[in-house]
N, C-alpha and C positions, 0 to 999 in steps of 0.2 A: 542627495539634493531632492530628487523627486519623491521617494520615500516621504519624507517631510512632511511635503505638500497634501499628499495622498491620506496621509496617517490622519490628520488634521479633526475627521470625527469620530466620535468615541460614544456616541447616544444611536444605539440602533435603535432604527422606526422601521426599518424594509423588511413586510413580509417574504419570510422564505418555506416556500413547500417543500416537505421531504415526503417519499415514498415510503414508507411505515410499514416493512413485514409483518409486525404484529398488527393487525388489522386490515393489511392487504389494499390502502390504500394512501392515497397523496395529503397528509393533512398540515397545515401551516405550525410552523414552531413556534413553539413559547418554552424558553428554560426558565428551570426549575430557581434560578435567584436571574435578579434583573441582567443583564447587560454579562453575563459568565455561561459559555459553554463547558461539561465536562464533558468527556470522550472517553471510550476507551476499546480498543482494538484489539483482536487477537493475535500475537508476535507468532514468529517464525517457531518453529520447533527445530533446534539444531545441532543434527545428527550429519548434515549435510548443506553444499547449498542450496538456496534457496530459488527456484527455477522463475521463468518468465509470468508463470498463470500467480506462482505463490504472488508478485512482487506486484500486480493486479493491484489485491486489497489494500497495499501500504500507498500509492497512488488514489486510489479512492479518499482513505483516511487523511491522507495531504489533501487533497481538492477541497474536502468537507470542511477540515482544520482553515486552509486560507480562502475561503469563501465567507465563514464566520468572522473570522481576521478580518477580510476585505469590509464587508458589514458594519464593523464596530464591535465588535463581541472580542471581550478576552476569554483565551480559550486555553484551558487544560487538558492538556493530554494523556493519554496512559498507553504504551503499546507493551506487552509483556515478552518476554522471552521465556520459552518452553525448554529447559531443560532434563528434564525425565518427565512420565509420566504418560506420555503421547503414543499409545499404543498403534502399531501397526493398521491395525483394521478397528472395527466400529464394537468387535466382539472381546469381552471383557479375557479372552483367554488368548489372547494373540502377546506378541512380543512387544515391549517400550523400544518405540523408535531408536533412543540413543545407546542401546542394547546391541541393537542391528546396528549401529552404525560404529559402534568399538568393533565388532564382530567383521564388519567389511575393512577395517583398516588392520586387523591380526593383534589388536589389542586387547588385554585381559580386562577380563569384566570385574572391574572392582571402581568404589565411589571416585576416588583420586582420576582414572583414568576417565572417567566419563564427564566430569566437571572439565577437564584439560580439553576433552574433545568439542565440548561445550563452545569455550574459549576462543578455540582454532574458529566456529563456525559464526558465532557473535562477532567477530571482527573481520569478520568476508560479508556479514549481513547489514555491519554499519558502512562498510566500502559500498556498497550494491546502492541504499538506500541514499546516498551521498551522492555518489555517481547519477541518480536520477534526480537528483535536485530536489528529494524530500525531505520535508523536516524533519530534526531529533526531535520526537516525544518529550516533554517536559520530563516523564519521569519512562525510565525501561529496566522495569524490576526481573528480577531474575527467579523463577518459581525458585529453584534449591537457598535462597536465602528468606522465603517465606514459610516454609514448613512448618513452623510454628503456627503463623496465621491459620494455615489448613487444616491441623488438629483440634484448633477450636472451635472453628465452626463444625468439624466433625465430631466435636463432642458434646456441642450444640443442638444437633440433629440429633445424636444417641439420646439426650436428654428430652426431647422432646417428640421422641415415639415418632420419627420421621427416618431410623435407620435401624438396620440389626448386623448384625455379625452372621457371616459363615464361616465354613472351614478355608477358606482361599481370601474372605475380606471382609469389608466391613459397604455394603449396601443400600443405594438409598431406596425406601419404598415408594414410589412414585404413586402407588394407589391411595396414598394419605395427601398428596398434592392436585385438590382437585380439576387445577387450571393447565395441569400437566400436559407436551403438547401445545401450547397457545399459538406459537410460531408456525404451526403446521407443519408438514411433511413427517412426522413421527410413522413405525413401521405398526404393523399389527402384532398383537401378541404370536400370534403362530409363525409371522415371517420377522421377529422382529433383528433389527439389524442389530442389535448389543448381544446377541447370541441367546443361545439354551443353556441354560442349566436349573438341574434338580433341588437343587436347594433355594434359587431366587423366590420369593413371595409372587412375582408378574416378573416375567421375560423382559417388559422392560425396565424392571430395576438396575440401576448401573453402577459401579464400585466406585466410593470413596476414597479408600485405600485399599491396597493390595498386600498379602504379607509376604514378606521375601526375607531368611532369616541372615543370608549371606551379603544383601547391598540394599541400601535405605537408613531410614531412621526410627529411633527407638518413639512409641507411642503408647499408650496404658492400655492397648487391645493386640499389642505387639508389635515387632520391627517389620518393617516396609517402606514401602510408597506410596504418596496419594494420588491419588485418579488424576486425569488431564484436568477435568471439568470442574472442578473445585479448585486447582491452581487458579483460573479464570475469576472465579469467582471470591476467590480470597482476595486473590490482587485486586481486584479493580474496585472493591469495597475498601479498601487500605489506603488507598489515594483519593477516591474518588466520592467517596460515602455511600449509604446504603441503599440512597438515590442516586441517580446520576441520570443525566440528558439523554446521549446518543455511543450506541455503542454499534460497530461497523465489522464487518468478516465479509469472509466468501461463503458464495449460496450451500455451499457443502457441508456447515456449522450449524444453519440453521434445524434442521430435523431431529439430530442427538446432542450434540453440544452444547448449541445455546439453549433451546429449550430445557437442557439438566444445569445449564448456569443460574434460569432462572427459578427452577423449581429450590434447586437447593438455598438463592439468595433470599428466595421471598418465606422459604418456609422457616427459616433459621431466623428470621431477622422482622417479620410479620409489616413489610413495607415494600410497596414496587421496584422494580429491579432496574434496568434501564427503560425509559423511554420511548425513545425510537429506535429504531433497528435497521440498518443500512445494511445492504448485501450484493455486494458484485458477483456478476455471474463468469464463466469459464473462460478463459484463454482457450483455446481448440489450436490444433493440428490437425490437418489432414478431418478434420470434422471431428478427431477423439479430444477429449478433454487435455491437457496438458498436464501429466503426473509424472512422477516416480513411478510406479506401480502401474502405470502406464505404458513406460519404458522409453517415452517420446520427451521427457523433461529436456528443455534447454534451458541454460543458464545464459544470465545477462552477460560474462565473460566471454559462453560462446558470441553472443552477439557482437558482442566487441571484437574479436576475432575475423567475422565477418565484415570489416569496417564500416558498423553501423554506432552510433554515439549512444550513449541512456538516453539520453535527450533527446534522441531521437522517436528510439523505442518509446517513451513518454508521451511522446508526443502525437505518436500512433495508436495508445488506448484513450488521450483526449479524443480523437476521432469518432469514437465507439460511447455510447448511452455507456453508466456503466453496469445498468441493469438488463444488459443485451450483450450475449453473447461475440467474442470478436474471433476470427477465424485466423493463426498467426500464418502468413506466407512469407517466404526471402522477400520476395518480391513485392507485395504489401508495405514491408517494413522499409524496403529500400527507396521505396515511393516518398513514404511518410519524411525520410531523411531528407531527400531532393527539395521535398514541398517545405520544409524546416529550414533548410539552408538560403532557398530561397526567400522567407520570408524576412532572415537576419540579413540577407544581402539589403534588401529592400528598406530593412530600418537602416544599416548604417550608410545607406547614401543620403537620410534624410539632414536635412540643416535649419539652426535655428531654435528658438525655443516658443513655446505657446502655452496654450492653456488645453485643457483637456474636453474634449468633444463632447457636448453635453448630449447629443441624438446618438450617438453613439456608446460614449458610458452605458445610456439606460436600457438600449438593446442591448449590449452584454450583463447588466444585472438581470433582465427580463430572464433571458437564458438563464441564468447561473440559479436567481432564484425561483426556478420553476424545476425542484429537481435537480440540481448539478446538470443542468443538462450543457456540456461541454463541447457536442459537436455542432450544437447550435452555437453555442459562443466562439468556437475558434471560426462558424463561416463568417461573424457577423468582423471578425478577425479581417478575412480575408477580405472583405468588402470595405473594410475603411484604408486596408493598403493601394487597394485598387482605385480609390475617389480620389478625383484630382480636384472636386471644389472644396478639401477638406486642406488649409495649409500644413505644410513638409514639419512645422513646429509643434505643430495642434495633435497633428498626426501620431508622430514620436512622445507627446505626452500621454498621449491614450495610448498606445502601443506598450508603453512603460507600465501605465495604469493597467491592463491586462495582465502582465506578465506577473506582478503581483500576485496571481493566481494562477494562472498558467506554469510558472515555473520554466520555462522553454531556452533562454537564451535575452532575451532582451537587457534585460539586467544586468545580465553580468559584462555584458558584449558593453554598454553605456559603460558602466563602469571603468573596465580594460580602457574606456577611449578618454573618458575623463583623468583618468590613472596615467596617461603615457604609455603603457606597459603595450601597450599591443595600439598600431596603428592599423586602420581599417580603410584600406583604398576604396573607392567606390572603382565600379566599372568604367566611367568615365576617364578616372585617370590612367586607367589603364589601355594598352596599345590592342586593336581590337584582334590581331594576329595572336598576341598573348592570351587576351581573357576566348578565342576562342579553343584554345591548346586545354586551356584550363576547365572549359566547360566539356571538352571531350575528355579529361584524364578522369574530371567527378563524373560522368557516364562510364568511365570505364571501372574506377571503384564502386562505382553503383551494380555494376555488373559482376563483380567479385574478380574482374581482369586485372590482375594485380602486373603482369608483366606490361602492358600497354600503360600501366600508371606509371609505371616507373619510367619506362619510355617519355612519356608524355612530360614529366618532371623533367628528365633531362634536356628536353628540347627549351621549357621554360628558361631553366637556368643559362642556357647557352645564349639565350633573348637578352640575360641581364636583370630576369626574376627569380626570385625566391618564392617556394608558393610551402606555407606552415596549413598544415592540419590541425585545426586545434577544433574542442571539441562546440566551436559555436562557428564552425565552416573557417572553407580554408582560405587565406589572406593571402595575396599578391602586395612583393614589397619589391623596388629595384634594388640592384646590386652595390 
């Protein structure tokens, strides 16, 4: 119903500024055909799950996807999944991730098994990305069924004096790519992070493909694998064209990655590569980065574990710029849940229908388009919950109108109440002995006191309530 209403235009006019790595500053968008964004992000590599900092970027790529959404822009997406290729370290002689990850489960390295392991991880990576209320990508290609695309333009590049062969692969010469680098952070040739060796033309030239004569695919310069960085860039040119808008990662892509995405797409195809360039920076622990190779990775499962919701977690890097650092603590996060739950309390006591808050609307687009800036939009959030000259109907349509982009619960909670499926007591109806039982048992979940929860439950039910956890806070029903 509200959808509807919401959807209604379809002519974007509202400037939006994005922060543009390539050129290091804030510059207004204009896509490349009228009224269509194209996108395209770098997927997961899956050897394993995907931890709290990975899941960062796929939340960014959603805010950005429904932000243009919210705008009026039809928007295409592209998020790839990394199947081979994704070496360990930054140095051309390290190990393919999914290598190491048959290796950690006592599985034989052969193609069958690594495609299988693939599998296992692609569908822990669509549950994760779900579970956070992010969009499916219009399209989520799979490098192992693109290897074709990758030997053309790798033969593209041979032909056009932009690569050579060694003994271990096939190389791109980065000294023929003037612009090489644009993105900044690239290393120096004596430290450079793609490694040393005696055969490269420049230290930072970096593998095409690799030859491997025992797992890969047959190619007229011999059987192997193609590099990480040319998966990237085959794909997002197969969907997307040899243009495309806005292309989004974490800050740790930018120095080798994307800048060998764009060296290789512009030089093979003699037309700009993406656009703008969006880059979320680290999830931290304890002040270190959040990695694997870290050894401090948490997965969103542990989270869940912790009895804290995706939605919540979600709702807790809305908090955070996403070009600013966020620091993860239990404690932070159990915050962010409290302040989440409360805010779905707050919508579902509201009554009535309206129209949607037009001083308000425009403060949350000011936010949104200056930057995604989200922590501004969720306080401007917070301050039309808290205005009582704003009517309970008015309110809950801008609320709904938020959520559109936010993603957080409102929706769905409206939904559940329109549906029948889940009745939503307000506090009022409730006996204040109860809802105060109830707000000590969420303190005591919040505090990982799982026995005083269960305590606390049973004292409910003995009252003649039922108290359901679900994953848009917990509901008080009589017996």
């Amino acid at each position: 119903m509200y959808l509807l209403m919401f959807f209604l235009k379809k002519n974007p006019t509202a400037e939006i500024r994005l922060f543009n790595t390539k050129g290091r500053m804030k510059e207004a968008f204009q896509p490349l055909s009228k009224g269509q964004v194209k996108m395209y992000s770098c997927g997961p590599t899956v050897y394993d799950y995907a931890h709290i900092g990975n899941l960062r970027s796929f939340v960014l790529s959603d805010i950005t996807r429904r932000v243009f959404e919210y705008a009026g822009y039809e928007v295409k997406q592209v998020i790839n999944i990394t199947d081979f290729g994704h070496l360990v370290g930054d140095a051309d002689d390290t190990e393919d991730k999914m290598l190491l990850g048959l290796r950690r489960e006592g599985l034989a390295l052969n193609m069958e098994n690594m495609l299988s392991l693939a599998d296992t991880y692609i569908d822990a990576f669509k549950e994760d990305i779900q579970a956070m209320n992010v969009h499916t990508p219009d399209v989520l290609p799979r490098a192992s069924d693109h290897v074709r695309g990758m030997v053309a333009y790798i033969e593209t590049l041979l032909q056009k004096n932009y690569a050579y062969a060694t003994s271990d692969g096939i190389y791109f010469d980065t000294a023929k790519f003037s612009d090489y680098g644009v993105l900044g952070g690239s290393g120096s040739e004596e430290h450079s992070r793609i490694g040393v060796s005696a055969e490269k033309k420049n230290q930072k030239d970096f593998a095409l493909w690799k030859f491997n004569s025992e797992i890969g695919w047959d190619a007229p310069w011999g059987k192997g694998v193609p590099g990480w960085h040319i998966e990237c860039t085959a794909m997002s040119t197969r969907y997307l064209g040899k243009s495309f808008d806005i292309h989004t990662g974490g800050i740790d892509h930018i120095a080798i990655h994307h800048n060998n995405e764009i060296a290789q797409a512009e030089s093979a195809n003699n037309k700009p590569y993406a656009r703008f360039w969006l880059h979320n920076e680290f999830v931290t622990f304890d002040s270190k980065r959040i990695g694997k190779s870290e050894g401090n990775a948490i997965t969103l499962r542990q989270v869940v574990d912790k009895g804290i919701s995706p939605l919540s977690y979600r709702y807790w890097l809305l908090t955070g710029h996403y070009r600013q650092s966020m620091n993860f603590t239990w404690d932070a996060v159990h915050a962010a849940q409290t302040a989440r739950e409360r805010a779905l309390r707050a919508f579902s006591e509201l009554k009535g229908k309206g129209e949607v808050d037009e001083v308000y609307r425009k403060l949350f687009e000011g936010a949104l388009y200056d930057d995604l800036n989200t922590p501004e939009a969720v306080a401007v959030m917070w301050r039309l919950i808290k205005d009582e000259t704003v009517s309970q109907g008015s309110k809950k349509a801008t609320l709904l109108l938020f959520d559109t982009v936010f993603g957080i619960g409102f929706l769905s909670l409206e939904k559940k109440a329109d549906s029948a499926k889940i009745s939503v007591s307000s506090e009022k109806e409730i006996p204040d002995d109860v809802q105060q039982l109830s707000d000590k048992r969420e303190q005591a979940r919040t505090e990982g006191n799982w026995n005083e929860a269960d305590t606390l439950r049973a004292q409910i039910e003995a009252l003649g309530f039922t108290v359901e956890d679900t994953p848009d806070g917990p509901v008080l029903r009589r017996t």
